[in-house]
N, C-alpha and C positions, 0 to 999 in steps of 0.2 A: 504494500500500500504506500503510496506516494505521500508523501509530507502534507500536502496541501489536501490531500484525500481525507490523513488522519485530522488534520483540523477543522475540515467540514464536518465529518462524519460528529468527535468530539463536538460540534459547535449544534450537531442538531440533537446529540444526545442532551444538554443541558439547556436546550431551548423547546425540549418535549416535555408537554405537563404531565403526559403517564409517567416518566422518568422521574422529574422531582417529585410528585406525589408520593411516589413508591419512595425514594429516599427521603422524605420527611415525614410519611407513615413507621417506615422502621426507625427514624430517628426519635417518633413520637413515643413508640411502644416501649423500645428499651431506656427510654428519662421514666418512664410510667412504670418499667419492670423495678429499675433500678430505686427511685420513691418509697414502691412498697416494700422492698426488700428488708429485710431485719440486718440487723449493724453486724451479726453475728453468720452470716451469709456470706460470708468471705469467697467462696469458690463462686456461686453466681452473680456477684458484686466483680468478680474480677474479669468474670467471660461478659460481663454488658458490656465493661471497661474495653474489653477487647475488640467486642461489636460497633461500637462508637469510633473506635481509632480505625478499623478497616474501612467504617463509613466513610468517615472522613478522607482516607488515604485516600479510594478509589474518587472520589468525590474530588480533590486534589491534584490529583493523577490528569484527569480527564480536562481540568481547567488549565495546568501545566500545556496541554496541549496545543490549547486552543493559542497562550499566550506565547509560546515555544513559534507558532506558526505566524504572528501579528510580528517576533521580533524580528524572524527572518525576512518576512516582506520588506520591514524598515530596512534593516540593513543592506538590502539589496537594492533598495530607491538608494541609499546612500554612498554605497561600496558596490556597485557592479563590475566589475573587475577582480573583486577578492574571491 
């Protein structure tokens, strides 16, 4: 997949609203699981913790992309020769 493909592609995954719903349903769930959890829940207090950080990663990951592909355009208005 070409650069410019993955930041399309990236740019329509976070401008689909079945896409953030689904990521702000599961983000909702596990602030809701994690709430009701007991202090003493340490093993499922640390797999939300987990679940949050992947969210985020992948969530991350996919805006990296988008941003990865706006720098090289500039660069390339700027530096077309390099």
């Amino acid at each position: 997949m070409t650069p410019e493909a993955r930041e399309g592609r990236a740019n329509s995954l976070l401008n689909d609203p079945l896409f953030n719903e689904a990521f702000d349903e599961i983000k909702e769930d596990l602030m809701n699981r994690w709430n009701v959890s007991g202090s003493t829940e340490v093993e499922a207090r640390e797999s939300i913790w987990l679940a949050m950080r992947l969210l985020e990663k992948i969530h991350g990951h996919i805006t990296s992309i988008i941003e990865t592909g706006r720098m090289n355009k500039i660069l390339d208005k700027q530096h077309p020769f390099i």
